[in-house]
TILOLO-992133 format. One record per residue (C-alpha): x, y, z; residue number from 0; residue in one letter. Coordinates in Angstrom, 1 decimal. Example, Ala and Ser with C-alpha at 12.3 -4.5 7.8 and 13.67 -1.06 7.14 Angstrom:
BEGIN
REC   east  north     up resi resn
REC   12.3   -4.5    7.8    0    a
REC   13.7   -1.1    7.1    1    s
***
This chain:
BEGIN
REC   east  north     up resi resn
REC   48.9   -5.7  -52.4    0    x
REC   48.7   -7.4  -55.3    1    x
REC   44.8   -7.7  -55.7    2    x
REC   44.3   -4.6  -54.5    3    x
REC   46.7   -2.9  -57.3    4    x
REC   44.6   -5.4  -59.9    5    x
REC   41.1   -3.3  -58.6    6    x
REC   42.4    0.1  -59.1    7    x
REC   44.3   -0.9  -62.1    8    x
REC   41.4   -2.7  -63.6    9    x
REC   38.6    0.4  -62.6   10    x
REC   41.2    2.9  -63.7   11    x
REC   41.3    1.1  -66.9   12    x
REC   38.1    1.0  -67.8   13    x
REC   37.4    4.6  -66.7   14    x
REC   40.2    5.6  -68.7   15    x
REC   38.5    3.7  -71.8   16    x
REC   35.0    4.8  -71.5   17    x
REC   35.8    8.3  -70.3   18    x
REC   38.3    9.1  -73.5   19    x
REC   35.8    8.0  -75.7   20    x
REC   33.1   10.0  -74.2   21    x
REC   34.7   13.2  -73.7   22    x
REC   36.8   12.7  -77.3   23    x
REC   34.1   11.8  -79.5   24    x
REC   33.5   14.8  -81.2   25    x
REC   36.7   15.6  -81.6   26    x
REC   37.5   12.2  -82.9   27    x
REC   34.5   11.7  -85.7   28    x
REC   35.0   15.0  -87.3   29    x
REC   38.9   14.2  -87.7   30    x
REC   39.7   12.5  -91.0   31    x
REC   39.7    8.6  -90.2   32    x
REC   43.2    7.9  -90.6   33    x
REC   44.6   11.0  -88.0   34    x
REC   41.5   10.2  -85.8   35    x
REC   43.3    6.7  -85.3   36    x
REC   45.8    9.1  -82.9   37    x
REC   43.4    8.9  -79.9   38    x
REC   42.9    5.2  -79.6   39    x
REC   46.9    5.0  -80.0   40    x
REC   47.2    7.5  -77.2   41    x
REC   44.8    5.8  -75.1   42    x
REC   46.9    2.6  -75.6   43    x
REC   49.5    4.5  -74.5   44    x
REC   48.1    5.9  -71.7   45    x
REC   47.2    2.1  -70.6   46    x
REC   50.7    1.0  -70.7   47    x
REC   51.2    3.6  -68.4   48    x
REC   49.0    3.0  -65.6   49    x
REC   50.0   -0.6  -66.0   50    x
REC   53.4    0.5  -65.2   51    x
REC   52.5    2.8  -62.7   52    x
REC   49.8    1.2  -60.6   53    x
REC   50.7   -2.3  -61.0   54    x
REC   54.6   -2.3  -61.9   55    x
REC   54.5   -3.6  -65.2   56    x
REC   56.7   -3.0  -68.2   57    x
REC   57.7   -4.3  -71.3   58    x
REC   60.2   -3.8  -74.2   59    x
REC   60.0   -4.2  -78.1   60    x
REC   62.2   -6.0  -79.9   61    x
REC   62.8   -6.0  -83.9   62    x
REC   60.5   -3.0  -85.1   63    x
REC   63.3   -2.9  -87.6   64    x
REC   61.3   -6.1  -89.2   65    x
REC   58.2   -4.6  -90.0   66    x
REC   57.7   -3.1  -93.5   67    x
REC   56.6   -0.7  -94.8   68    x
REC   53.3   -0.6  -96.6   69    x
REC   50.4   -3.1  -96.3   70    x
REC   51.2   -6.7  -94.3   71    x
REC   49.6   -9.0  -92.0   72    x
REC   50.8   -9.0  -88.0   73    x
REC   50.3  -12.2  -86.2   74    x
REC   51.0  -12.0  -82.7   75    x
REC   50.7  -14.7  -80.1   76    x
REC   47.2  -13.8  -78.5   77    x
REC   47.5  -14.9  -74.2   78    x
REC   45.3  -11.7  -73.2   79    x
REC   43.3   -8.4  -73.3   80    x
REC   46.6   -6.5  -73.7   81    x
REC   47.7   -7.7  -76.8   82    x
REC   44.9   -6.5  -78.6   83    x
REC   45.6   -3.0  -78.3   84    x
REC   49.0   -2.9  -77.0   85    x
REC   50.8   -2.4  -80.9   86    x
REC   48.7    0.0  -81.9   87    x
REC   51.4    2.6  -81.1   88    x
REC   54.1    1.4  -83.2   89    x
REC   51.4    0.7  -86.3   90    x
REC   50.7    3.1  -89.1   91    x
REC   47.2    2.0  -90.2   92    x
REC   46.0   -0.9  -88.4   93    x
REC   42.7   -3.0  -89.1   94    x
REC   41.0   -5.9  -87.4   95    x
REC   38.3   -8.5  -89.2   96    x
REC   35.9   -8.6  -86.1   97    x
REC   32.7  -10.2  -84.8   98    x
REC   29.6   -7.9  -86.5   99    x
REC   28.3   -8.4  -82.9  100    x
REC   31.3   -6.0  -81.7  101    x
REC   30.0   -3.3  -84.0  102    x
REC   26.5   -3.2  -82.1  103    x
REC   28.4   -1.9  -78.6  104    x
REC   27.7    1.9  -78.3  105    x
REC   30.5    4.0  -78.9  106    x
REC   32.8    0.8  -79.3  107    x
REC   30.5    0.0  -82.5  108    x
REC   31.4    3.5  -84.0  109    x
REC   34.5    4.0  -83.3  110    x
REC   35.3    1.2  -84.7  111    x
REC   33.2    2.1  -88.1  112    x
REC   34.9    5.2  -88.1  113    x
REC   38.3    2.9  -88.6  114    x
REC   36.9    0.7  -91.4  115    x
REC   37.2   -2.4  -89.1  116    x
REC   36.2   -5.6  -91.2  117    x
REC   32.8   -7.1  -89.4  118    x
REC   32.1  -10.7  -90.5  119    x
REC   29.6  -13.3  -89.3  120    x
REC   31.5  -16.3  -87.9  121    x
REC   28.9  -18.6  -89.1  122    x
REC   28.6  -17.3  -92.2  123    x
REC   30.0  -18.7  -95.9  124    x
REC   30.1  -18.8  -99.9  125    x
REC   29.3  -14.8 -100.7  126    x
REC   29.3  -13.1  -97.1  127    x
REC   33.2  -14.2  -96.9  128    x
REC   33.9  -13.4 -100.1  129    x
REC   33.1  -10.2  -99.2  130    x
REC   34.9  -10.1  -96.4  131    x
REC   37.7  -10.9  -98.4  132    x
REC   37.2   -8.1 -100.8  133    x
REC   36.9   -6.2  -98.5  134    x
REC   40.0   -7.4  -96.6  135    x
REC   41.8   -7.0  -99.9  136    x
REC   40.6   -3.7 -100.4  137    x
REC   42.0   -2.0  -97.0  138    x
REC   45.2   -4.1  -98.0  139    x
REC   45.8   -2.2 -101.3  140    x
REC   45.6    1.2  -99.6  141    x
REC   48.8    0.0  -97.0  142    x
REC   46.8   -1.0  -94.2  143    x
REC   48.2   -3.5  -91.5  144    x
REC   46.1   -6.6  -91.1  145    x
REC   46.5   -8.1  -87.4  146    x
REC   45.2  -11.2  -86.9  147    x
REC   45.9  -14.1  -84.1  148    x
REC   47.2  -17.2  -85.5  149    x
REC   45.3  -19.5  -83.0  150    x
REC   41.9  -17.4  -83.4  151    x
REC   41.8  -17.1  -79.7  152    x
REC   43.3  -16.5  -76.4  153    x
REC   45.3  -19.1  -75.5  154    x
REC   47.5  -19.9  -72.1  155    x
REC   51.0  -19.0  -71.6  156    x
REC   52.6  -22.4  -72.4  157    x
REC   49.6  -24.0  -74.2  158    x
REC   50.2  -26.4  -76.8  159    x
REC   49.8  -24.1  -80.1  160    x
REC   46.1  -24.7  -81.9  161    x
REC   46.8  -22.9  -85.5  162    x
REC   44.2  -22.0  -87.7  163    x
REC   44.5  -22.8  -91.1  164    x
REC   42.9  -19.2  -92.3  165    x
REC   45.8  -17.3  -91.8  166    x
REC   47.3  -19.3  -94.7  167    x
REC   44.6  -18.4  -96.8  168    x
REC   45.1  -14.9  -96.4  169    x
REC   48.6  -15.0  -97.0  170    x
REC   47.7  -16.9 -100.0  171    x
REC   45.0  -14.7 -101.0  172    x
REC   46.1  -10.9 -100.7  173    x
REC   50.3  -12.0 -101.3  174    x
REC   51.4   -9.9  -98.8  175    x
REC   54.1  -10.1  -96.2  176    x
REC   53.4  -11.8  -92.4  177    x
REC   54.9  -10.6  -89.3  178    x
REC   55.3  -12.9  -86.5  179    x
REC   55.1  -11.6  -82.8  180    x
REC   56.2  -13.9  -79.7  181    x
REC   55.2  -12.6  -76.7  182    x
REC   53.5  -13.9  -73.0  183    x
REC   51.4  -10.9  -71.5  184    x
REC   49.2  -13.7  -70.1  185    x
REC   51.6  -14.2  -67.4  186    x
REC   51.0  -10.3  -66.2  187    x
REC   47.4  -10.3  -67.8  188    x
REC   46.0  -13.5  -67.5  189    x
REC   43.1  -14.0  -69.7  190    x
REC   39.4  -14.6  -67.5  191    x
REC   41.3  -13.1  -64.1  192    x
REC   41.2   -9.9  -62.8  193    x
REC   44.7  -10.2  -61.0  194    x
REC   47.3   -8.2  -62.7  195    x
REC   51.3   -9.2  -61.7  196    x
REC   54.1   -6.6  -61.3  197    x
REC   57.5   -7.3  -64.0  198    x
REC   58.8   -7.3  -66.9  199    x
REC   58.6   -9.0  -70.2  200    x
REC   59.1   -8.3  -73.8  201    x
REC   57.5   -8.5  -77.2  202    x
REC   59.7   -9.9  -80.2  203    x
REC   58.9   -8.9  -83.3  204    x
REC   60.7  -11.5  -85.6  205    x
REC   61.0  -11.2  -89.6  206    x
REC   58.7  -11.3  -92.5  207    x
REC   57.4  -13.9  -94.1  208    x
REC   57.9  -12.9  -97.4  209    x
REC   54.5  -13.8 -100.0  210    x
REC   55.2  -16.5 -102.5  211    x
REC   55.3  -19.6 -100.5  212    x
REC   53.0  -22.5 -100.8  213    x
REC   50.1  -21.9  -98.6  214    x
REC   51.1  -25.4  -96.7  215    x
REC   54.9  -24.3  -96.3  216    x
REC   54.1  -21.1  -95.3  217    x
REC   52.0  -22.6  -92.3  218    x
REC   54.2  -24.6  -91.1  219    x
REC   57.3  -22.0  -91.5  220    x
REC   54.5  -19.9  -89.4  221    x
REC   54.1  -22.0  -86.4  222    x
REC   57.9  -23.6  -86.4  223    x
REC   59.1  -19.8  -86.0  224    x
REC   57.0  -18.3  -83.8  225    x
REC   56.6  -21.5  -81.5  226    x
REC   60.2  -21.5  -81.1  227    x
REC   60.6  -17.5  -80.3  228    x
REC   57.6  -18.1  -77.7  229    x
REC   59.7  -21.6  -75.6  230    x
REC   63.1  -18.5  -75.7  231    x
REC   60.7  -16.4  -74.6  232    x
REC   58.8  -18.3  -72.1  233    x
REC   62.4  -19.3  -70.7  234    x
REC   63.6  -16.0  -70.3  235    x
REC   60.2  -14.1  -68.6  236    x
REC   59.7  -17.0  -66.4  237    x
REC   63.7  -17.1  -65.3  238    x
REC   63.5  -13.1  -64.8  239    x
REC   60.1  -12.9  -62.9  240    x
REC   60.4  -15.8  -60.4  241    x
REC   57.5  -14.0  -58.3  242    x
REC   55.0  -14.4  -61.2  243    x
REC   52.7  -17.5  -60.8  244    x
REC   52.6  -19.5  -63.0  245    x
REC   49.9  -21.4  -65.3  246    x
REC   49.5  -24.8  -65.1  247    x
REC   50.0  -25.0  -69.0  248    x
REC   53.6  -22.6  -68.5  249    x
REC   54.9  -25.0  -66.2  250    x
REC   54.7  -28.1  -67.8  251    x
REC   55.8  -26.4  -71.5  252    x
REC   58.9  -25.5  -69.5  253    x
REC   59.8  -28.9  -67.8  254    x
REC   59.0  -30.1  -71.7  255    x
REC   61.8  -27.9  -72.9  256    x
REC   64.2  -28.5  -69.8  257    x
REC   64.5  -32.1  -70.3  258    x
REC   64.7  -31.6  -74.5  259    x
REC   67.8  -29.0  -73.4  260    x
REC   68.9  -32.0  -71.5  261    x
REC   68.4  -34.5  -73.9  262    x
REC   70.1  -32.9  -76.5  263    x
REC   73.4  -31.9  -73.9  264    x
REC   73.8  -35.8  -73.7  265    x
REC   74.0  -37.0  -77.2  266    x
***
């Protein structure tokens, strides 16, 4: 049942995408950019809900009363497709710095022009990111929400954290505050499968890190936070959804932290 709930939910999903912006494109690039953001929010929406109803799975937000108000940067744990739509809801203005390549994808491409998404050229330097980062600055003064993933890619449930060093330079750079999000939608979603697992999990949105820090404090504070909400987290989903397989990489983090918990019960 499981695989097929994963086909019907996977061609339903991608029906649903291409089909919405098909049939919603002219309504969409007429609409001023900022209230045309409403119909890729409500197709977000409308995912979660055919995730819950074809393949039984939900999820619950915790601390929206942590983000700000005004411009910030979010940086969620990134584990799987999901997570790079699945805020969008609960976000005023969002903006991504994407691969230019991404830009080229018909209909993709200009819906995501229409939203003043941030291309850049991974290989590039010197002037062509510094005018990413004027750029980047500039969406940031008119209160837009920066989301970027901490770790630059997907990553396993469990995996031991890779964090990249950019995220401090922005921080640095445009003095604005960073929102931390812990969550493991790989374990329902796992990244390069098709197989999509019933239950429930949650998304914990923890406090700001105000600006001001030294870049190299702020880093650390960065990964020491949100590496410890994702082990409470990892505990708790993998405790309340003993039918979902695990990873490899989920397994081991946990017998890691079951035998710190046990180390520290016996000092």
């Amino acid at each position: 049942m499981i695989a097929l709930r994963s086909i019907l939910f996977n061609t339903a999903f991608y029906l649903n995408l291409i089909l919405r912006m098909i049939v919603l494109s002219p309504i969409y690039f007429v609409m001023p950019r900022k209230k045309a953001f409403s119909i890729p929010k409500n197709w977000a929406l409308s995912c979660h809900w055919l995730m819950k109803t074809i393949v039984g799975t939900t999820f619950t937000i915790e601390g929206l009363e942590n983000i700000p108000n005004g411009g910030y940067i979010l940086a969620p744990k990134h584990q799987s497709f999901w997570d790079t739509f699945a805020l969008l809801p609960w976000l005023d203005d969002p903006v991504y710095i994407l691969k230019r390549e991404l830009l080229w994808i018909p209909l993709f491409g200009w819906y995501a022009k229409k939203q003043r998404m941030i291309p850049v050229n991974r290989g590039a330097r010197g002037k062509v990111m510094a005018a990413v980062m004027a750029r980047t600055a500039e969406e940031m003064r008119n209160g837009r929400q920066l989301i970027i993933y901490p770790e630059g890619t997907r990553r396993a449930p469990g995996a031991h954290p890779e964090y990249k060093y950019g995220i401090a330079r922005l921080y640095r750079d445009l003095q604005v505050p960073v929102v931390p999000v812990a969550m493991h939608p790989g374990l329902f979603w796992p990244r390069r499968k098709f197989l999509r697992f019933p239950g429930h999990f949650k998304v914990r949105i923890l406090p700001p890190i105000e600006p001001g820090l030294d870049p190299d404090a702020f880093f650390e504070r960065l990964m020491h936070v949100l590496e410890a909400a994702s082990d409470e987290l990892l505990i708790e989903t993998a405790r309340e959804n003993p039918h979902v397989p695990l990873p490899q990489t989920a397994k081991r983090r946990l017998n890691e932290l079951a035998k710190e918990a046990a180390s520290n019960e016996d000092r």
